[in-house]
Residue frames as qw, qx, qy, qz and C-alpha x, y, z in Angstrom:
[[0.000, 0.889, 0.458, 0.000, 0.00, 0.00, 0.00],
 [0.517, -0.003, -0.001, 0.856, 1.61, 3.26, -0.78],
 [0.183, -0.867, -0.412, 0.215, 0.12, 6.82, 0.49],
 [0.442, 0.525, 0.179, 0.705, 0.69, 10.18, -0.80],
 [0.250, -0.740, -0.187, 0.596, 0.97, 13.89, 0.60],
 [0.132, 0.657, -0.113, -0.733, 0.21, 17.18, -1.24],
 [0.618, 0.496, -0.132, -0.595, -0.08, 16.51, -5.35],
 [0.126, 0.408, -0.877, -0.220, 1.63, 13.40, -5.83],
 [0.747, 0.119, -0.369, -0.539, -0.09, 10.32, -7.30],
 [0.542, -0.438, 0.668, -0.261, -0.23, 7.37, -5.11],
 [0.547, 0.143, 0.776, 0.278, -0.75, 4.59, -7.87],
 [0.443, 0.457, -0.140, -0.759, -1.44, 5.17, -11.69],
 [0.482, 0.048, 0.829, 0.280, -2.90, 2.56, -14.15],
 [0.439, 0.563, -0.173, -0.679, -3.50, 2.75, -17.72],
 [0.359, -0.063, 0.874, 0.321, -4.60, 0.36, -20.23],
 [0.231, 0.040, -0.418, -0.878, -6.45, 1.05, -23.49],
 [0.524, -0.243, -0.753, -0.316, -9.14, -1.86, -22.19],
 [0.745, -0.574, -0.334, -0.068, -9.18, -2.25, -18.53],
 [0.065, 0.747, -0.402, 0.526, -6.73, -0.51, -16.22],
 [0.032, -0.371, 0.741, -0.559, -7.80, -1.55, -13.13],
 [0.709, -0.121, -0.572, -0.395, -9.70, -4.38, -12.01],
 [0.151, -0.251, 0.721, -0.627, -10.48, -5.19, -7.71],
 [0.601, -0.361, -0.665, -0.258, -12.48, -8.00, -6.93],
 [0.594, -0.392, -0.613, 0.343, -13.42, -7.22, -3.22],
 [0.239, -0.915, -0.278, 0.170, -13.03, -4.45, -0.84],
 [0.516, 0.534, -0.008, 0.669, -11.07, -1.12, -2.05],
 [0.372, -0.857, -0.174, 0.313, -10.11, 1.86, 0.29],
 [0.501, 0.466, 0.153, 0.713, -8.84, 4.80, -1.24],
 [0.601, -0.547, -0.348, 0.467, -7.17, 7.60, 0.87],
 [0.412, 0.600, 0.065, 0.682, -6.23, 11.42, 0.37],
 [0.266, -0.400, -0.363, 0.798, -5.49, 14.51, 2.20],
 [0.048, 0.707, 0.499, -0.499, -7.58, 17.65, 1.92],
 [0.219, 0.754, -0.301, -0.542, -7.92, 19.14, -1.24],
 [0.014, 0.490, -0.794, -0.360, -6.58, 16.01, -2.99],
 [0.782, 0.001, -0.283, -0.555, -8.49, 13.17, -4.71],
 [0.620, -0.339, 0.699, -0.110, -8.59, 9.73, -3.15],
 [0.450, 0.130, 0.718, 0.516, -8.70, 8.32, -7.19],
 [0.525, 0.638, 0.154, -0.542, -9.27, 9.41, -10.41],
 [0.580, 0.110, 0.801, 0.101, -9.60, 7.93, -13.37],
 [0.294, 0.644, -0.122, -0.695, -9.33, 8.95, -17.21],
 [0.753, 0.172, 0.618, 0.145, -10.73, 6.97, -19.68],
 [0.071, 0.621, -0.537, -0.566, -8.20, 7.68, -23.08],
 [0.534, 0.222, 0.815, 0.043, -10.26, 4.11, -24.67],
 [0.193, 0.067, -0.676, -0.708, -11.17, 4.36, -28.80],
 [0.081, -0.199, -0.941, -0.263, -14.03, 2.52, -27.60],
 [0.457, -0.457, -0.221, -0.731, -17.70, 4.18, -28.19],
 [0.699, -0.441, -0.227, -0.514, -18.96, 4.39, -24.82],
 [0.628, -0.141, -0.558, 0.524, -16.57, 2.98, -22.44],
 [0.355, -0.898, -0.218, -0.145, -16.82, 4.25, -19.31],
 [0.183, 0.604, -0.636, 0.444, -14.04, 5.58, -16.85],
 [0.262, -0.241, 0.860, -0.366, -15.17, 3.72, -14.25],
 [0.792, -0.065, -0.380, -0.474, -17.94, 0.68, -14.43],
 [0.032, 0.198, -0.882, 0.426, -18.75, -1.42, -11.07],
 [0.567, -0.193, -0.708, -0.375, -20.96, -4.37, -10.90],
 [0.127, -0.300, 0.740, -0.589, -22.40, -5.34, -7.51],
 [0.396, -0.230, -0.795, -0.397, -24.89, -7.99, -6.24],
 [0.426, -0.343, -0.728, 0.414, -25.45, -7.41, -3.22],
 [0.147, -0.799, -0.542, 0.217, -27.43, -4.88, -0.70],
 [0.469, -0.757, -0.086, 0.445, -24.96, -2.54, -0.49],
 [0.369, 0.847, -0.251, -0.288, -23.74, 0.46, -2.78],
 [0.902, 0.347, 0.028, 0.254, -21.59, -0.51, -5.49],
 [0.432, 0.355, -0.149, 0.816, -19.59, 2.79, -4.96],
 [0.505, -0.772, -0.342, 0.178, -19.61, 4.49, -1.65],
 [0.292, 0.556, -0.057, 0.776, -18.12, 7.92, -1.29],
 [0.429, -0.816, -0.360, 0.142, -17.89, 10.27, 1.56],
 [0.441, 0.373, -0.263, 0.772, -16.45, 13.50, 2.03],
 [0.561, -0.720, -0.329, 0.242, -15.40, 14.73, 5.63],
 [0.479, 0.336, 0.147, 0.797, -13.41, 17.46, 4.15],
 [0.098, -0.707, -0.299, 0.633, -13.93, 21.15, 6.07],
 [0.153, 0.888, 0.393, -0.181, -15.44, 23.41, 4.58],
 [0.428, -0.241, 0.168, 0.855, -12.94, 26.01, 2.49],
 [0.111, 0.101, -0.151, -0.977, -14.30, 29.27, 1.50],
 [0.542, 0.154, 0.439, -0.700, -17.70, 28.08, 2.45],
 [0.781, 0.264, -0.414, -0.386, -17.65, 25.38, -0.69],
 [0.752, -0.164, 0.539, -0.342, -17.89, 21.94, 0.74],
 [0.105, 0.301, -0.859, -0.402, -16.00, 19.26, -1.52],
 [0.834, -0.047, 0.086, -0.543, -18.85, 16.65, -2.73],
 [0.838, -0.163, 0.513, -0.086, -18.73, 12.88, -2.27],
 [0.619, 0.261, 0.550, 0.496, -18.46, 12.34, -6.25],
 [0.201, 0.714, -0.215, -0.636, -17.91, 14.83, -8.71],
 [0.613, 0.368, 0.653, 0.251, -18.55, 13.29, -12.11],
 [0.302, 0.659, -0.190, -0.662, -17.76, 16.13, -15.30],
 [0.665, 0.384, 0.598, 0.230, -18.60, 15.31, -18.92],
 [0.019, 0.520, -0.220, -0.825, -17.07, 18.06, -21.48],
 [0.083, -0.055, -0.628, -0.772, -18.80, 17.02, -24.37],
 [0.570, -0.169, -0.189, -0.782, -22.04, 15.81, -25.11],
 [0.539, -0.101, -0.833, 0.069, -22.36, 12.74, -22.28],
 [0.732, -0.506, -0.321, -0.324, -23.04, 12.09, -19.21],
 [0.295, -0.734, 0.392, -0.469, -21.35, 12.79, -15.26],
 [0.374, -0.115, 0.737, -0.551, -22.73, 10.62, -13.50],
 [0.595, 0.119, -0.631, -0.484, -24.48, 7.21, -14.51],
 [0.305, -0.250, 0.857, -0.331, -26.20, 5.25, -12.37],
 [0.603, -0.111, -0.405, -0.678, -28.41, 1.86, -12.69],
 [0.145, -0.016, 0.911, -0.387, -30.44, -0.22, -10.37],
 [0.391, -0.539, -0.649, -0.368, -33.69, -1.68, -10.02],
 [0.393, -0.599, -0.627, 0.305, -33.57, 0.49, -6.77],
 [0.148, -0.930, 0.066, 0.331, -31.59, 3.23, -6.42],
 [0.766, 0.446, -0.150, 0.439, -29.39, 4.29, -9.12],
 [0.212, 0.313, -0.371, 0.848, -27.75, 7.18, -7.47],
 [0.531, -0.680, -0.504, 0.029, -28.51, 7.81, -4.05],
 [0.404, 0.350, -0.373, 0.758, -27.12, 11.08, -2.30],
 [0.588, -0.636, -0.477, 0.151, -27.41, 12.30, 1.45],
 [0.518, 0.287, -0.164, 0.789, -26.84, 15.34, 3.09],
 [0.282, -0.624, -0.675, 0.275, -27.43, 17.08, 6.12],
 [0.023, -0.744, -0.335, 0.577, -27.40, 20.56, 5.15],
 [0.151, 0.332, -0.644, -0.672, -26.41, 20.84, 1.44],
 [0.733, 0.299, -0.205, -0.576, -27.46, 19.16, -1.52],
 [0.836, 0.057, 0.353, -0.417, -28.11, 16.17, -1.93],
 [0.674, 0.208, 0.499, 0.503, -27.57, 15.18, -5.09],
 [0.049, 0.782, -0.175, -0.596, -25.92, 18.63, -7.21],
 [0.611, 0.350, 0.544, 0.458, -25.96, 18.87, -11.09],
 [0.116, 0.822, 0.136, -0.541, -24.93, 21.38, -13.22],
 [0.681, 0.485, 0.405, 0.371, -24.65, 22.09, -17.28],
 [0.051, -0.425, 0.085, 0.900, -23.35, 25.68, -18.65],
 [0.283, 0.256, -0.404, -0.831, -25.49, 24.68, -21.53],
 [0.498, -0.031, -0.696, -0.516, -27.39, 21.56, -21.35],
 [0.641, -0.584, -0.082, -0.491, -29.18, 20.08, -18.50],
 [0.145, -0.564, 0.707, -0.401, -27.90, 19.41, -15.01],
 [0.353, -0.107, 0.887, -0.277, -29.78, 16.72, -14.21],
 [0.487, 0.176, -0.594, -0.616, -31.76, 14.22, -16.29],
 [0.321, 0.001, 0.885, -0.337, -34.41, 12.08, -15.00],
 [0.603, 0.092, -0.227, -0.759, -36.81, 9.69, -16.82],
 [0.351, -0.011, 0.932, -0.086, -38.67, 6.61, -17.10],
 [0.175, 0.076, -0.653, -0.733, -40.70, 4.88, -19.73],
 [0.465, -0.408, -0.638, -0.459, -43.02, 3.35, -18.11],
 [0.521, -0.380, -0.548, 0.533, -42.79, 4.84, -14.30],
 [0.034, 0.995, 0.075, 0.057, -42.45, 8.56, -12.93],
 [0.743, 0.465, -0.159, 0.455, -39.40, 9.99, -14.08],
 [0.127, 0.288, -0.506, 0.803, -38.86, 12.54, -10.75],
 [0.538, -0.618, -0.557, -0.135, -40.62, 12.22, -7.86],
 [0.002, -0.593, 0.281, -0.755, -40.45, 14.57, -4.89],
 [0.674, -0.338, -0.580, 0.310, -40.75, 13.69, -1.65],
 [0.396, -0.561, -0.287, 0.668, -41.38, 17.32, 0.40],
 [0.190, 0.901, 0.020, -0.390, -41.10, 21.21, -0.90],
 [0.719, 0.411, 0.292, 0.479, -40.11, 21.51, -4.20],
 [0.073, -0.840, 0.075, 0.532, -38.46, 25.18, -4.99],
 [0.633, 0.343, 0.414, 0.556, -37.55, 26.41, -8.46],
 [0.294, -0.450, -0.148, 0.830, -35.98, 29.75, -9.30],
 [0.130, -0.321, -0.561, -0.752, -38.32, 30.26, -12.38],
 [0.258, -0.748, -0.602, -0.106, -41.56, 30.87, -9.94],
 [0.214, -0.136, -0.301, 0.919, -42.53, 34.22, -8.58],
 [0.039, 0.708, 0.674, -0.207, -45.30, 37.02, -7.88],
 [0.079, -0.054, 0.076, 0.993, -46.34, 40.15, -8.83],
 [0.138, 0.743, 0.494, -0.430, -49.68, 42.89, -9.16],
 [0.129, 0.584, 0.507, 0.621, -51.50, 44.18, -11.74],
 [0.155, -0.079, -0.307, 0.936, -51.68, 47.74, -10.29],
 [0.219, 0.641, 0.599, -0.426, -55.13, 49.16, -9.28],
 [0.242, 0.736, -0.126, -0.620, -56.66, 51.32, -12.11],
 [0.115, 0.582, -0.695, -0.406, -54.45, 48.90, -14.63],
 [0.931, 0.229, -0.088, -0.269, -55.66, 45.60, -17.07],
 [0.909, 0.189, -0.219, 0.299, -51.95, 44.32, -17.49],
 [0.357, -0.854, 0.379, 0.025, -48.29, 44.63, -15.98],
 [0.854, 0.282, -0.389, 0.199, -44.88, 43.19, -17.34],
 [0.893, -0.435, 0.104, -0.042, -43.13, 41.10, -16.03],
 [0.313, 0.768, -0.556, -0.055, -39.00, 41.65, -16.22],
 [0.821, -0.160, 0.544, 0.067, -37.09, 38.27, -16.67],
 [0.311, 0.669, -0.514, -0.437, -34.45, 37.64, -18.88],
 [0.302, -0.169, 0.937, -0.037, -34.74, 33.94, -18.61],
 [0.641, 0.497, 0.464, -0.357, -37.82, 33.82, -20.70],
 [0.363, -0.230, 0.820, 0.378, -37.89, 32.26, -23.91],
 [0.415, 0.146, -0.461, -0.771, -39.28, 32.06, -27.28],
 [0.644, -0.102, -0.678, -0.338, -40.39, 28.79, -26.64],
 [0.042, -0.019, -0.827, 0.561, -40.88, 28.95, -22.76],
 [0.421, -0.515, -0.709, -0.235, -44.31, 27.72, -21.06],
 [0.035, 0.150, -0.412, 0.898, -45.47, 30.34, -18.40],
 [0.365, -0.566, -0.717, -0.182, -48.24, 29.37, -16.31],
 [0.214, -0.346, 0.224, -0.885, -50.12, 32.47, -14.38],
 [0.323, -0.604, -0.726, 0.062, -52.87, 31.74, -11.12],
 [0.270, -0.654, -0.052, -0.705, -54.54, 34.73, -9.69],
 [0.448, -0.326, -0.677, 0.484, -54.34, 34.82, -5.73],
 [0.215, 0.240, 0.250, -0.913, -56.60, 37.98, -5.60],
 [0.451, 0.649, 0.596, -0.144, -60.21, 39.01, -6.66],
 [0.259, 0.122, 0.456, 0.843, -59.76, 40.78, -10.12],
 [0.334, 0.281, 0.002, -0.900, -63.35, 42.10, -10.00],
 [0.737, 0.531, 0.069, -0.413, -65.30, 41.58, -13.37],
 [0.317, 0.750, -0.533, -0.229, -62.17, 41.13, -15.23],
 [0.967, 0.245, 0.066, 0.004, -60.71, 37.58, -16.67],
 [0.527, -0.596, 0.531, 0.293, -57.21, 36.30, -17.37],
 [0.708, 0.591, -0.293, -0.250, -56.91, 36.96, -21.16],
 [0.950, 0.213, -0.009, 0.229, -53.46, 35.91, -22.24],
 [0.355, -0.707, 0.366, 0.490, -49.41, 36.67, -21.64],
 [0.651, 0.739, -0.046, 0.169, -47.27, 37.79, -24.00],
 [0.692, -0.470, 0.205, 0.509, -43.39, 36.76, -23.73],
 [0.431, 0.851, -0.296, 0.044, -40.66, 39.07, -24.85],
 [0.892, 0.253, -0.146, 0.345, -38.04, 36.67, -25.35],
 [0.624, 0.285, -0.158, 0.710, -34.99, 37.75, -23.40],
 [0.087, -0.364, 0.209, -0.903, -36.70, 40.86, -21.27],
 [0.040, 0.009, 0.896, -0.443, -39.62, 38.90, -19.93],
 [0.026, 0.567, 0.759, 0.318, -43.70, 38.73, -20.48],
 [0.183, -0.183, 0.001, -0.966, -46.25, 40.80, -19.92],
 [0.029, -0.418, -0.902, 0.100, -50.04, 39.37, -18.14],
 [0.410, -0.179, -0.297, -0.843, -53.39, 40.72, -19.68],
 [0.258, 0.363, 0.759, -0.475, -56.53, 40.89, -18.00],
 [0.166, 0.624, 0.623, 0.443, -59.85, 41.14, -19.95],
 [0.097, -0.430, -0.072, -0.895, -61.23, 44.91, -20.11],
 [0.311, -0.599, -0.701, 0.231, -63.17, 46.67, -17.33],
 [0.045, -0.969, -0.070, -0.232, -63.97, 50.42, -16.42],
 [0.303, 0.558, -0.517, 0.573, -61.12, 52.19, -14.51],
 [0.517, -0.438, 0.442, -0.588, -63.12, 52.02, -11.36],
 [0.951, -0.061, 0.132, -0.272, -63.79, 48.59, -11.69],
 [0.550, 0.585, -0.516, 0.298, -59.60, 47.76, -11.98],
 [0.619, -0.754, 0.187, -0.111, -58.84, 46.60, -8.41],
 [0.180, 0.591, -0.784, -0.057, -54.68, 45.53, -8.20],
 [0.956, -0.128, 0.056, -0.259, -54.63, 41.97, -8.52],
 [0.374, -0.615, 0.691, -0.074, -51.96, 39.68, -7.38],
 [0.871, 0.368, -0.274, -0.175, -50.60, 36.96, -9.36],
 [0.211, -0.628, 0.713, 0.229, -47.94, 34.54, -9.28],
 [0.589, 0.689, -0.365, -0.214, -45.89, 32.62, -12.03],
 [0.834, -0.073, 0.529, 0.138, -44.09, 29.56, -13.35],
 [0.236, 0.692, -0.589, -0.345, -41.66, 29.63, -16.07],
 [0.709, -0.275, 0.588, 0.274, -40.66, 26.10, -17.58],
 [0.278, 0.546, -0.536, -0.581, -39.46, 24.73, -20.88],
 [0.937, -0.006, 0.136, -0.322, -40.43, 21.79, -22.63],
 [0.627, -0.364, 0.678, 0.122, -38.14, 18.71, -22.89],
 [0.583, 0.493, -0.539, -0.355, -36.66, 18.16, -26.41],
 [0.987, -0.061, -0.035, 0.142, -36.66, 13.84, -26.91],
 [0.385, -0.606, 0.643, 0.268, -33.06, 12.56, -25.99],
 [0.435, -0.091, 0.800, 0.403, -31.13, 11.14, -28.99],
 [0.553, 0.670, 0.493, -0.048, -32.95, 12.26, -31.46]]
């Protein structure tokens, strides 16, 4: 067994097929800041993985834990899984849990894309996310049609040509109806009530839901 300190590499294996192969219990060690393995897969072959671990039994196949303090308030995570092209982090399958993460005051499980989607859940003939408690999403919020006024926009630059924006009234509008919104791409929408005198305009309170729809994978 042979332990490292500060950037040096405590074992390396490379092999265009199978580097590294452990039939039993592994234990992989590091100091703060440093990985306890990693693992770059340089294979020709479509779809190899860098890592790929089989298990039969109860118990995870791959068991992380980080007990790392805290530096500049960012909290190393258990796995860290990056994918620079067009793939995939993190892969997990079971008939139970594929990926399973735990955490008492962070996230859970953390995904993130600069351009395509952090986190991808589906199923074909199940439910593809299920919640389990308060859900929060930074696309929802509120706002008021000002007394006197039929409509009010709504600034958000996160809106899209092809985004779905769903409005509920949480006041009494009066007489007056929830016509239709109009998105300006890039600046944010705008929510129309149906006509009504001025006096008959009372401010009505609204709130909002931004998503997008899901383009098919592979396609």
């Amino acid at each position: 067994m042979r332990t490292c300190a500060g950037t040096e590499v405590a074992g390396r294996f490379a092999s265009p097929n199978q580097a590294l192969q452990v039939e039993g219990q592994a234990q992989f060690l590091a100091d703060v800041g440093d990985y306890a393995f990693s693992f770059d897969n340089n294979s020709d072959a479509e779809g190899a993985g860098t890592i790929t671990a089989h298990g039969s039994g109860l118990a995870p196949v791959i068991q992380a834990v980080s007990d790392a303090s805290p530096t500049e308030e960012v909290v190393p995570p258990a796995i860290h899984g990056v994918s620079t092209a067009n793939g995939v982090g993190v892969l997990g399958t079971s008939d139970n849990f594929a990926v399973q993460g735990e955490s008492t005051g962070g996230y859970g499980v953390y995904g993130n894309s600069e351009t395509g989607i952090g986190g991808l859940f589906g199923s074909s003939s199940g439910i593809g996310l299920g919640v389990a408690g308060r859900a929060a999403f930074s696309t929802v919020g509120a706002g008021t049609i000002p007394a006197g006024q039929n409509s009010v926009f709504v600034a958000d630059g996160r809106v899209l040509e092809t985004s779905l924006i769903f409005i509920t009234l949480v006041s009494n509008p009066g007489s007056r109806d929830l016509r239709w919104v109009q998105k300006t791409p890039g600046s944010g929408f705008t929510v129309n009530l149906s006509s009504a005198p001025p006096n008959a305009r009372p401010a009505t309170a609204f709130t909002y839901f931004i998503v997008e729809e899901l383009e098919p994978q592979g396609e």
